[in-house]
VMD Tcl script that builds the backbone (N, CA, C; Angstrom):
set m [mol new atoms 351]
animate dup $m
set s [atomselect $m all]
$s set {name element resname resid chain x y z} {
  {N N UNK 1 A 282.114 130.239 327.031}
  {CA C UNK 1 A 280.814 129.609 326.849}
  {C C UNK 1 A 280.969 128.133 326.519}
  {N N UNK 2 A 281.652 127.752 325.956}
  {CA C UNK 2 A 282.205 126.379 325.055}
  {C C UNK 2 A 282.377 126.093 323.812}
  {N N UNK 3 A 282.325 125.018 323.322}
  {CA C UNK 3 A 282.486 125.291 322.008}
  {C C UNK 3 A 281.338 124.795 320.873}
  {N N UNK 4 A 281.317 124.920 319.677}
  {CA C UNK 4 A 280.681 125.022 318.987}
  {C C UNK 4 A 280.554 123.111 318.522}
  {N N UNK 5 A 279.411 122.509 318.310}
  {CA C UNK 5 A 279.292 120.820 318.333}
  {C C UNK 5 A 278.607 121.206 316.675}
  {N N UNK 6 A 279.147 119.969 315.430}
  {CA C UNK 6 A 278.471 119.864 314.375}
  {C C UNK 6 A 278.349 118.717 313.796}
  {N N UNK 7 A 277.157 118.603 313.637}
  {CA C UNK 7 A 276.535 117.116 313.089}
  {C C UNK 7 A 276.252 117.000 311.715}
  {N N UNK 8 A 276.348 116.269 310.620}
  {CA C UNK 8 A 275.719 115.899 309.723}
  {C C UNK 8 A 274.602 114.896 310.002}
  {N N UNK 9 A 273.866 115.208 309.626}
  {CA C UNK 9 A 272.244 114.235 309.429}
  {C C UNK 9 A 271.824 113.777 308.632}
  {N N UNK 10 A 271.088 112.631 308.622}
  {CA C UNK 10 A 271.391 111.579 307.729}
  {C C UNK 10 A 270.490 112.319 306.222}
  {N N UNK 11 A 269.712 113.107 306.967}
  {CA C UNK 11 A 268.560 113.805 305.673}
  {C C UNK 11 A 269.482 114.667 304.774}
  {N N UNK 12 A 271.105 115.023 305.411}
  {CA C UNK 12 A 271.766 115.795 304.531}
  {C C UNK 12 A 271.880 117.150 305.334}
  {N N UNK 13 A 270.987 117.661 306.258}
  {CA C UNK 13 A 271.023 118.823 306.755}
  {C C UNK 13 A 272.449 118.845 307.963}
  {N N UNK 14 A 272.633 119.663 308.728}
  {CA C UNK 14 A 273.601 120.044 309.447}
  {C C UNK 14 A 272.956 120.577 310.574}
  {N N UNK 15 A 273.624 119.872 311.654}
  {CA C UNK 15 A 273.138 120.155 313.363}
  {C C UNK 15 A 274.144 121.057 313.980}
  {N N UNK 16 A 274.034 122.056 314.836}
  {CA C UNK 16 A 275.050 122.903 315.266}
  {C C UNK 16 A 274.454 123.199 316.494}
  {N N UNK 17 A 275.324 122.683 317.445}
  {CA C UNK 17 A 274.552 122.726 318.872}
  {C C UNK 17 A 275.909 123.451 319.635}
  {N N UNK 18 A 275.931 123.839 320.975}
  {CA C UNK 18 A 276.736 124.445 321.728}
  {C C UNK 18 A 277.310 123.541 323.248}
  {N N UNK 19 A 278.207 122.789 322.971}
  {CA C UNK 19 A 278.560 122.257 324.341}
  {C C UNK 19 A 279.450 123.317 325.616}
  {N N UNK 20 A 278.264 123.975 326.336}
  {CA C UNK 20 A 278.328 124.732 327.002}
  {C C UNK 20 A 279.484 124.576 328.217}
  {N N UNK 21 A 280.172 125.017 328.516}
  {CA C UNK 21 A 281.196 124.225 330.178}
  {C C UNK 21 A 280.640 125.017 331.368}
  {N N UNK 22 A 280.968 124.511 332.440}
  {CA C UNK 22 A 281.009 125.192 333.758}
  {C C UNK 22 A 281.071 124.361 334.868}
  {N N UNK 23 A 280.489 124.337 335.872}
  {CA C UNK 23 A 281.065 123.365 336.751}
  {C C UNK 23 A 281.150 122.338 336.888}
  {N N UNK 24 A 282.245 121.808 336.562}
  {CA C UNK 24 A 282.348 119.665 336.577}
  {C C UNK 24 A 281.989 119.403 335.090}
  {N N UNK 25 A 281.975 120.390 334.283}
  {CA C UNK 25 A 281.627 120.214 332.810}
  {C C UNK 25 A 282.613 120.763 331.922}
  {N N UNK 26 A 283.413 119.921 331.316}
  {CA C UNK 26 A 284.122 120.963 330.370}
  {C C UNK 26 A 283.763 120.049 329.463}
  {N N UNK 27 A 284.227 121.231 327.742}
  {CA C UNK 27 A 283.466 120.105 326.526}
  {C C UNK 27 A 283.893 119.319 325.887}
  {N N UNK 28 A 285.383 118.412 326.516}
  {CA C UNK 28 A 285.283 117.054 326.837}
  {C C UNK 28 A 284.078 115.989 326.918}
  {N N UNK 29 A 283.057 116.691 327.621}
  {CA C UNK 29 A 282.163 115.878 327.576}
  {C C UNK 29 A 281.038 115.692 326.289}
  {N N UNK 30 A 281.208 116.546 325.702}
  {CA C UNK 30 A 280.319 116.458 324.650}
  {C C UNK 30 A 281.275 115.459 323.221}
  {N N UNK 31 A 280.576 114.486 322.974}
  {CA C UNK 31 A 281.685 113.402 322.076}
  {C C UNK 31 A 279.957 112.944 321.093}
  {N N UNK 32 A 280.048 112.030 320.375}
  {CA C UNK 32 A 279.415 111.618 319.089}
  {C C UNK 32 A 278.227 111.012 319.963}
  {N N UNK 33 A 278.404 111.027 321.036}
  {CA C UNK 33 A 276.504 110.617 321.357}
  {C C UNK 33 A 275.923 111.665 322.228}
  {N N UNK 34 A 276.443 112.289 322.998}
  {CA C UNK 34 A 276.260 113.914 323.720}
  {C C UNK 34 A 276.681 115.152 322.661}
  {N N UNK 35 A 275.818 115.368 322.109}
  {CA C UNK 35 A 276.527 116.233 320.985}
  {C C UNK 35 A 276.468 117.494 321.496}
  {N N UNK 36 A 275.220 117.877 322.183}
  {CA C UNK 36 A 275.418 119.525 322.697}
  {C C UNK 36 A 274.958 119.688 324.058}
  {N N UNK 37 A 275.211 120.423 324.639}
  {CA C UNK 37 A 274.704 120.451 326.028}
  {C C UNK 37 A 274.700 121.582 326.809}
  {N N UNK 38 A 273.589 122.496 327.035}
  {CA C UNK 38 A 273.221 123.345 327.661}
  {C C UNK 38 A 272.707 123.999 329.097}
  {N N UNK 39 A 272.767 124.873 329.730}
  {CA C UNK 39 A 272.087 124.871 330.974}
  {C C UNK 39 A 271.194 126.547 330.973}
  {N N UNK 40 A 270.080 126.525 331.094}
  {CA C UNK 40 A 269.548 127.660 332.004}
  {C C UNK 40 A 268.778 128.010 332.831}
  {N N UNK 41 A 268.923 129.033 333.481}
  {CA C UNK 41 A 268.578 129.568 334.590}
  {C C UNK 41 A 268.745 130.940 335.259}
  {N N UNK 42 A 268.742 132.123 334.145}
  {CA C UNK 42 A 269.188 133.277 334.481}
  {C C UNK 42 A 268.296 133.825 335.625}
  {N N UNK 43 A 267.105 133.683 335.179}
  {CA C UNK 43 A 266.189 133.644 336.580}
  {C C UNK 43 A 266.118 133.372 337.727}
  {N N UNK 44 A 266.402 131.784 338.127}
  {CA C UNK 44 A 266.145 131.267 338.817}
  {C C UNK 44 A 267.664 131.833 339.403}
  {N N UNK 45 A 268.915 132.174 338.759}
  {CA C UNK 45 A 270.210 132.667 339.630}
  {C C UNK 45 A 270.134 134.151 339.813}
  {N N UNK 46 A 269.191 134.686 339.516}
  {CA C UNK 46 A 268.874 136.028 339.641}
  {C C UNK 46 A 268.082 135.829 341.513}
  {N N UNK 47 A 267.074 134.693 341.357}
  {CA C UNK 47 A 265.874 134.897 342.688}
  {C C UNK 47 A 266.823 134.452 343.805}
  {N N UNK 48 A 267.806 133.050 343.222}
  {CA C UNK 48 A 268.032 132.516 344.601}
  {C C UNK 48 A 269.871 132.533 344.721}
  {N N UNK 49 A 269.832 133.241 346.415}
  {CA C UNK 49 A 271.342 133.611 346.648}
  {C C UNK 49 A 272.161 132.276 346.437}
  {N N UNK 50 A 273.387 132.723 346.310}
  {CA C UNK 50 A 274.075 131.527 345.928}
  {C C UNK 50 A 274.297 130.607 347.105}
  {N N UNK 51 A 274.368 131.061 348.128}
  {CA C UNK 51 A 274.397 130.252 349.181}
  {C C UNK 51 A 273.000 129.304 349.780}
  {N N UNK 52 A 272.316 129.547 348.672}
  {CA C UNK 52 A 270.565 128.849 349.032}
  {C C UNK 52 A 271.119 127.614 347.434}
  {N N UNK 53 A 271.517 127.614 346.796}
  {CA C UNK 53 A 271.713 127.003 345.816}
  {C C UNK 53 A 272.703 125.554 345.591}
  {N N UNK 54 A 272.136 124.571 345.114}
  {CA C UNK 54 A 273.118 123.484 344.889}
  {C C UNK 54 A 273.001 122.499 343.808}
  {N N UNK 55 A 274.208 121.842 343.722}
  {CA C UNK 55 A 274.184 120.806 342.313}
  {C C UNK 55 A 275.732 121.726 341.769}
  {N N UNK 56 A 275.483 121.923 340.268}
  {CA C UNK 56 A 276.582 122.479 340.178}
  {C C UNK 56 A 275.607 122.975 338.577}
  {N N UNK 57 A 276.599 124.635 338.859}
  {CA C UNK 57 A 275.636 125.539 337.960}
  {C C UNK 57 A 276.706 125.155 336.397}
  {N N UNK 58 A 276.286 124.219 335.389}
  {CA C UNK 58 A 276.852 124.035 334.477}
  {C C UNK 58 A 275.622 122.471 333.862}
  {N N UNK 59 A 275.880 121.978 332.870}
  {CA C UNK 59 A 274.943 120.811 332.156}
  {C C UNK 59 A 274.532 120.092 332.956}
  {N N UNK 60 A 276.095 119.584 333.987}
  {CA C UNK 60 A 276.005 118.356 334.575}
  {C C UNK 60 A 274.674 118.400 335.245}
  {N N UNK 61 A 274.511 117.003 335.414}
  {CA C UNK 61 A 273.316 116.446 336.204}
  {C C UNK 61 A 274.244 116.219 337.946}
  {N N UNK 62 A 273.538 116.868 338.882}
  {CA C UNK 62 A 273.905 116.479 340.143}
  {C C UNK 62 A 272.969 115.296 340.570}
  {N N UNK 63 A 271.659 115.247 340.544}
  {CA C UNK 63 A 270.774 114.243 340.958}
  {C C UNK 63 A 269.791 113.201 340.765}
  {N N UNK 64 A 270.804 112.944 339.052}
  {CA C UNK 64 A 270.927 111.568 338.614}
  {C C UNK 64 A 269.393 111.732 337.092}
  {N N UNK 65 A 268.549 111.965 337.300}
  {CA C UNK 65 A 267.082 112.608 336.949}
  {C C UNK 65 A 267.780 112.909 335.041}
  {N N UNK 66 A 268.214 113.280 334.976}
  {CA C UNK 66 A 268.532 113.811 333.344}
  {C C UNK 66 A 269.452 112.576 333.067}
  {N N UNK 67 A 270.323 112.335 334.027}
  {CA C UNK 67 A 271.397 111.176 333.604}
  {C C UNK 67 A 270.627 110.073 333.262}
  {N N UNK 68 A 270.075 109.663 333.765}
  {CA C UNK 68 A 268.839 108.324 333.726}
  {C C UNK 68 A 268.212 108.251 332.257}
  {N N UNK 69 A 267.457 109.995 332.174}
  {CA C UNK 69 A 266.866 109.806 331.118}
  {C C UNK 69 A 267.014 110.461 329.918}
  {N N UNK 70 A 268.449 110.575 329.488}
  {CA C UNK 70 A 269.015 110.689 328.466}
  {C C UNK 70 A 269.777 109.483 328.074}
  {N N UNK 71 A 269.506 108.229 329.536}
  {CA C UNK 71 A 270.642 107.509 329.290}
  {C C UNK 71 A 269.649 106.152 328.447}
  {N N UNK 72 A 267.800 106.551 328.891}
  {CA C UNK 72 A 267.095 105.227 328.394}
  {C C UNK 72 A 266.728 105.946 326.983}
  {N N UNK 73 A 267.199 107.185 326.776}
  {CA C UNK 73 A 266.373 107.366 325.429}
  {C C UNK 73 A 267.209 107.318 324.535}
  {N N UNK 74 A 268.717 107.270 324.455}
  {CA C UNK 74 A 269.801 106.650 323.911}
  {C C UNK 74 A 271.489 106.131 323.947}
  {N N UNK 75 A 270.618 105.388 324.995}
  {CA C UNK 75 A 271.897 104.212 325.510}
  {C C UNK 75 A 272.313 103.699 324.640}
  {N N UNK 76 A 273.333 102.513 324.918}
  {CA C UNK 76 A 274.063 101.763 323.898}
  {C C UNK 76 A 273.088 100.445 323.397}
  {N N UNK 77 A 273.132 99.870 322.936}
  {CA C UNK 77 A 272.287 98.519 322.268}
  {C C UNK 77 A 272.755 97.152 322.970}
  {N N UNK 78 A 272.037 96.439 323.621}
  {CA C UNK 78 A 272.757 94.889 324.081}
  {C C UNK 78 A 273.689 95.335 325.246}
  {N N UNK 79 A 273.489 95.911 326.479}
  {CA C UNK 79 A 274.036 96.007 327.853}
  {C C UNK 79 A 273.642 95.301 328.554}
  {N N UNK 80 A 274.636 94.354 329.401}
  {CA C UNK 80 A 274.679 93.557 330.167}
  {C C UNK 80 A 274.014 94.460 331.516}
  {N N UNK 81 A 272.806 94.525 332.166}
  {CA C UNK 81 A 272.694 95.505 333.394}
  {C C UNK 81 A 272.543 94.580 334.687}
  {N N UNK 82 A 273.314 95.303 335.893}
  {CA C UNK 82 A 273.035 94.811 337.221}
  {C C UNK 82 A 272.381 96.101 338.014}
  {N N UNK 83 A 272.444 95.457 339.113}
  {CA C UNK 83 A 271.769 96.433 340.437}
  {C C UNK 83 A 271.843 95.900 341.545}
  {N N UNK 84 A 272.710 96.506 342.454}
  {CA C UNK 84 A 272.983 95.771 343.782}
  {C C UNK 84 A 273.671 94.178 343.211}
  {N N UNK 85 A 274.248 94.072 342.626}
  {CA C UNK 85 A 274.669 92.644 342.392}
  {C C UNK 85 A 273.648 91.544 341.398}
  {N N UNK 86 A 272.613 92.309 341.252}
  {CA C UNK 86 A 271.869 91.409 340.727}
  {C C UNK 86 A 271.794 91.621 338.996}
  {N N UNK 87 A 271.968 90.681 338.563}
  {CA C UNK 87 A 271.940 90.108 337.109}
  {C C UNK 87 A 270.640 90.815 336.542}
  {N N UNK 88 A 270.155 91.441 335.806}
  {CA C UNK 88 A 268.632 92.230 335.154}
  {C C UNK 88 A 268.989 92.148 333.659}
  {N N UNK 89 A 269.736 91.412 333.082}
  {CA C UNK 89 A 269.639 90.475 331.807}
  {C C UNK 89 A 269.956 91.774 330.691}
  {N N UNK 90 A 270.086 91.714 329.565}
  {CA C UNK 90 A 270.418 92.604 328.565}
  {C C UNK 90 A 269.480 93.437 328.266}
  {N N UNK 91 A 269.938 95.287 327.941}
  {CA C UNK 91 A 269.008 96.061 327.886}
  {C C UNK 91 A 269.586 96.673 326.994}
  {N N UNK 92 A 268.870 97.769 325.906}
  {CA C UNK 92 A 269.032 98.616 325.496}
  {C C UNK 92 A 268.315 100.045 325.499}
  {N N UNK 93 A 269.179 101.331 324.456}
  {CA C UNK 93 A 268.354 102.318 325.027}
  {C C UNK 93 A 267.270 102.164 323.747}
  {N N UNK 94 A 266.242 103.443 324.031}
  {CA C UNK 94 A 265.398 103.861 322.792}
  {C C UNK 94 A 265.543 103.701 321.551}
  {N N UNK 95 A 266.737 104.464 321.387}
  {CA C UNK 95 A 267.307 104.996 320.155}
  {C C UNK 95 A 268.699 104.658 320.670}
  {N N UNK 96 A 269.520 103.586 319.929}
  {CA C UNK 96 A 270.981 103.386 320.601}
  {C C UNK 96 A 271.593 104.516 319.446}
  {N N UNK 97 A 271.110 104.297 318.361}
  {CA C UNK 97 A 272.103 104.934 317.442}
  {C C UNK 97 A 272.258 106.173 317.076}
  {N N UNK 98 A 271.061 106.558 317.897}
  {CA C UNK 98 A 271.043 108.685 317.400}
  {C C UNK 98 A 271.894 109.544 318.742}
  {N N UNK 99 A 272.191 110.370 318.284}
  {CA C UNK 99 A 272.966 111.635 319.426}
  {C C UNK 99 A 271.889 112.128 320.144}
  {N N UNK 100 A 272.798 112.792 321.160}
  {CA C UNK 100 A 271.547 113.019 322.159}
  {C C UNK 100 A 271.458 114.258 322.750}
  {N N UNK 101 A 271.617 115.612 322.503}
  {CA C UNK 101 A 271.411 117.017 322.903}
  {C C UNK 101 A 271.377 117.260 324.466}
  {N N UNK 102 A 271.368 117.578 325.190}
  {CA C UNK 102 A 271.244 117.536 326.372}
  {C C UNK 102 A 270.792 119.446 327.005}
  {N N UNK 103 A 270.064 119.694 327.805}
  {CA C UNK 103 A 269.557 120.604 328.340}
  {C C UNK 103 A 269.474 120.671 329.770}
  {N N UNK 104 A 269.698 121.428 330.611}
  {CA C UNK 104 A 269.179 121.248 331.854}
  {C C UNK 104 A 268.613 122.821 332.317}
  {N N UNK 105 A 267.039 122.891 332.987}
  {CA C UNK 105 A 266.701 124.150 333.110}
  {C C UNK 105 A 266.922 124.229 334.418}
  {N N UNK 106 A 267.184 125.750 334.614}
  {CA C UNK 106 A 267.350 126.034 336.578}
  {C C UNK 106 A 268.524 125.568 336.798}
  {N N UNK 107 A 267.857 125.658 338.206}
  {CA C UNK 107 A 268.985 124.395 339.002}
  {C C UNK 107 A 268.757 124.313 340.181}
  {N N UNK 108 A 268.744 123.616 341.399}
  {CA C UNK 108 A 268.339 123.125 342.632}
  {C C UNK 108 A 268.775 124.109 343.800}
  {N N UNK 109 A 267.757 124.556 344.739}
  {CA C UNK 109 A 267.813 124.898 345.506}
  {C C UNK 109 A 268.274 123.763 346.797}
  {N N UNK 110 A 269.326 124.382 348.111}
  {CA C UNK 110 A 269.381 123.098 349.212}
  {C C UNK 110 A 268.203 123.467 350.256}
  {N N UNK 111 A 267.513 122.568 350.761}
  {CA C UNK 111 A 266.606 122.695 351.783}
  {C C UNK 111 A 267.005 122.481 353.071}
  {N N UNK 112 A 266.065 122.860 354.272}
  {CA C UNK 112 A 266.596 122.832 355.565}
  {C C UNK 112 A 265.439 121.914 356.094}
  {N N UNK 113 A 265.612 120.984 357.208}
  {CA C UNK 113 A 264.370 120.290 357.851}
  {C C UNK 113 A 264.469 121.364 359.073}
  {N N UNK 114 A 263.065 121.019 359.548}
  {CA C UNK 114 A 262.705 121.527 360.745}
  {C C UNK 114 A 262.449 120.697 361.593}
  {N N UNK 115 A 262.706 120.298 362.728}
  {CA C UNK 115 A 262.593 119.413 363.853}
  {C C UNK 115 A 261.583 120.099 364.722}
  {N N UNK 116 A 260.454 119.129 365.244}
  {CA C UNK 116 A 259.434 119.240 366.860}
  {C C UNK 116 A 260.568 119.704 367.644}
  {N N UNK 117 A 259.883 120.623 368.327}
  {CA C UNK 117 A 260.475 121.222 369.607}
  {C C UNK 117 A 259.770 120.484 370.873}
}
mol reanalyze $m
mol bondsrecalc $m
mol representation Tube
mol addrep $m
């Protein structure tokens, strides 16, 4: 499953979260600003065959969407940011200084297009 993540808080209480592993995730990744990190979807891997399914069944983010926005609600403080080469001046996140739990529900089905005949 992974292993067990523990925080002290500043109120004195104690955080105990689960950095879960599985694909492209081991709990390596969980360090002092990712403190726990979860995935589910027993359902959704119950409805859809595995061969209808994609991303990767574990925390990670395959399509950027959680990465983004775990990354503006506590990024680092004073980042130099570009894009395509371009200079977008110093940013920070929300909250630079708090940990950040992480969840991901489901997980992505792959789709097929259909082309005019």
């Amino acid at each position: 499953m992974g292993t067990t993540t523990v925080m002290h808080k500043a109120d004195g209480a104690t955080f105990k979260g689960t950095c879960q592993t599985g694909d492209g995730f081991t709990a390596a990744a969980c360090n002092e600003k990712v403190i726990s990190a979860r995935y589910f979807g027993k359902a959704w891997f119950d409805a859809v065959p595995e061969s209808n399914r994609a991303g990767y069944v574990s925390p990670r983010d395959s399509q950027g969407h959680g990465t983004h926005t775990a990354a503006t609600a506590a990024g680092n403080a004073d980042v130099r940011a570009t894009a395509g080469g371009e200079d977008l001046g110093t940013v920070s996140g929300v909250a630079p200084q708090r940990p950040s739990p992480s969840t991901k529900p489901s997980g992505r089905a792959r789709t097929t297009r259909r082309t005019a005949a």
